[in-house]
N, C-alpha and C positions, 0 to 999 in steps of 0.2 A: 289062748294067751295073747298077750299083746305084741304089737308088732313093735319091734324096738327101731331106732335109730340110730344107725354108728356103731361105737364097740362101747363095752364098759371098762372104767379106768378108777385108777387107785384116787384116792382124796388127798389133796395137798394141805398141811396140818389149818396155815391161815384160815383155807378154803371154809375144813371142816368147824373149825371156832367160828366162822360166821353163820354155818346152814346147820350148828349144830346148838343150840343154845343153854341144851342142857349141861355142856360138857365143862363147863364154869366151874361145876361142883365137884369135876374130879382131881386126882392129883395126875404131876405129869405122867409116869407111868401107867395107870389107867385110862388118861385120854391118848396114848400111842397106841395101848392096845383097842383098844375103840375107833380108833383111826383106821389101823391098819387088817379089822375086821370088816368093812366098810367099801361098796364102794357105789361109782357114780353110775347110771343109767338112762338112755333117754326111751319117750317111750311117745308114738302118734297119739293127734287126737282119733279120737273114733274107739280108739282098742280097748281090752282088757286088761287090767293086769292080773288080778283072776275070777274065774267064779264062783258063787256058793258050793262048797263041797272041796274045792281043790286045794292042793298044800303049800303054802310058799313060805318055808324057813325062813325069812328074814324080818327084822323090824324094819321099818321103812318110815324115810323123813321126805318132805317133797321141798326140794332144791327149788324148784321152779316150776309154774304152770296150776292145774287145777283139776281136780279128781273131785268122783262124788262116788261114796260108798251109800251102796244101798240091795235092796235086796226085791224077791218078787214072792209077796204073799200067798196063801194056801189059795185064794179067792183070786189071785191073778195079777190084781193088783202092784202093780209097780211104786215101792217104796222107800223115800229116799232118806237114809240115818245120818248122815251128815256129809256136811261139803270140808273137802280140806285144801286149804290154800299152800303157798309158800312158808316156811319155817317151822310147819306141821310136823309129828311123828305121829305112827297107829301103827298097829298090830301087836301091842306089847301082850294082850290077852294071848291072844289062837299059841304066839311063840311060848309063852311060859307053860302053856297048857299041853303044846305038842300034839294039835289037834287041827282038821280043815278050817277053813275059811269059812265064816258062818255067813256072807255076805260076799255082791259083786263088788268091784273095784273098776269103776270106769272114767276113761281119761277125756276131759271136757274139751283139751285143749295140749299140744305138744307141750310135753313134762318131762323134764330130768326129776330120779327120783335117786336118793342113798338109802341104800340096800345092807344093813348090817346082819351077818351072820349069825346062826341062831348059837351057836358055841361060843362066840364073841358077847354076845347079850347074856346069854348062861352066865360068863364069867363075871360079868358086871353085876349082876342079880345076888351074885353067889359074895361076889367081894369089895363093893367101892359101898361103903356108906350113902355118897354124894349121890350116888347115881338112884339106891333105892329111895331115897328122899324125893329126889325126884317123879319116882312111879309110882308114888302114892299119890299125890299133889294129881298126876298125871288120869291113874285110876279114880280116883274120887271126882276128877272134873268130867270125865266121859259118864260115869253113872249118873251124875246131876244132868245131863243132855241126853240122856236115853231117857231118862224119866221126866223131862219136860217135854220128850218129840210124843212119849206116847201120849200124855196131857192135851198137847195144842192139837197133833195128827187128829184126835176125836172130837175135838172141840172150838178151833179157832176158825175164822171165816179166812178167804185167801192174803189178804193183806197183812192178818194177824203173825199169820204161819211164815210169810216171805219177809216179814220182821224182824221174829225170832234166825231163820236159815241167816240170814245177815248178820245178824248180832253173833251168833257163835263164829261166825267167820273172825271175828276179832274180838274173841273171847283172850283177857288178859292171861292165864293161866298157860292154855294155851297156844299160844302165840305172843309171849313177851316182847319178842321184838318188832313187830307190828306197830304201821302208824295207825294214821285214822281213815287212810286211801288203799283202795282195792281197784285193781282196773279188774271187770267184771264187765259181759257184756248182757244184755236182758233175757237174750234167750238163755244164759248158763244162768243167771239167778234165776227163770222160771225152773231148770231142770231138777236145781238144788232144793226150789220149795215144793216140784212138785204140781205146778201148776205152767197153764199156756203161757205165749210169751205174750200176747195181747193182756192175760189177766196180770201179767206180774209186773208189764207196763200202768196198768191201772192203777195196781196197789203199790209201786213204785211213785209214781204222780203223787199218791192221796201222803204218803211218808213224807216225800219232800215239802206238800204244803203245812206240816203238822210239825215241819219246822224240826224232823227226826234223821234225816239224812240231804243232803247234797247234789244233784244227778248232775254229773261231770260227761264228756265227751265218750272218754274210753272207760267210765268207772262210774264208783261212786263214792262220797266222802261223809261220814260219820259224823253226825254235828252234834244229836243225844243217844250215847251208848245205851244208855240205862234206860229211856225210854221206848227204846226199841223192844227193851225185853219185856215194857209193862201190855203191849201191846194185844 
């Protein structure tokens, strides 16, 4: 499991309306109890937070930092399902299902993460309109990126693939509150696509000449969304 940092602490309502974005849709009642289900976490880079098979009751949103879930194929292969940035939530599947983790959870970089309870998420499930409107919107945009990664994973060259890994980094659905800047550094976008950091420097270079992303100091800045994804 991961090695945490500091204690974990309750969420202050502000706080949570900004690291929560979904919670717009609820009434105040339902977002107190969402709240006070909730709480805050920090967690090293390097760690876990868990691995294929293990159980972690909660949904989780990342406050801060950067995680890459992925898993390690029958053949051995190291395979990465997605990167999730700041304003992120996952796990809404494993929790509804009451079921392990079908995948690792590894932390790119020190993250604070909020950790909602699974009786807390139950009730939401069970009772806020607002909130299942949201898990469908939420659900249907993960199935659309599971079935593009298996798409590109068999078919796209490395620049292709470290295209698309970026592009859902600021997938609108996803990440509403999101600009068009990601501080990311080359080695964490090779991790996320899956490739070295020498190739994802390359395929980084060839993006910014094609006039589809930006390469900034600490990041990088999104100049065509959408052609990232024709990629």
């Amino acid at each position: 499991m991961a090695a945490r940092l500091g204690h974990e602490s309750v969420i202050a309502a502000e706080q949570f309306r900004r690291i929560a974005f979904w919670s717009i849709e609820l009434t105040e009642p339902e977002f107190e109890r969402a709240r006070r289900g909730t709480i805050e976490r920090a967690f090293r880079q390097g760690s876990y937070i868990c691995h294929r098979g293990d159980r972690l009751d909660t949904w989780i949103g990342v406050v801060e930092g950067l995680l890459k879930l992925g898993t390690i194929s029958e053949t051995g292969k190291d395979v990465t399902l997605a990167g999730l940035r700041a304003g992120g939530w996952f796990g809404e599947g494993s929790v509804l299902k009451d079921e392990p983790r079908q995948y690792d959870l590894a932390v790119l970089r020190d993250t604070r993460l909020a950790m909602m309870n699974r009786a807390t998420f139950l009730w939401l499930f069970e009772n806020s309109v607002g909130f299942n409107r949201f898990l469908v919107r939420q659900l249907n945009e993960r199935l659309g990126q599971f079935i593009a990664l298996v798409e590109y994973d068999r078919t796209l060259n490395a620049t292709a693939r470290l295209a698309r890994s970026i592009a859902w980094l600021f997938n609108p659905v996803l990440y509403p509150q999101g600009d068009n800047y990601l501080e990311i550094s080359q080695e964490e976008i090779g991790l996320l696509s899956g490739i070295s950091r020498p190739a994802a420097n390359e395929a980084l270079k060839a993006l910014e000449a094609r006039g589809l992303i930006k390469l900034e100091r600490m990041g990088i800045a999104i100049q065509d969304l959408s052609g990232l994804l024709r990629q």
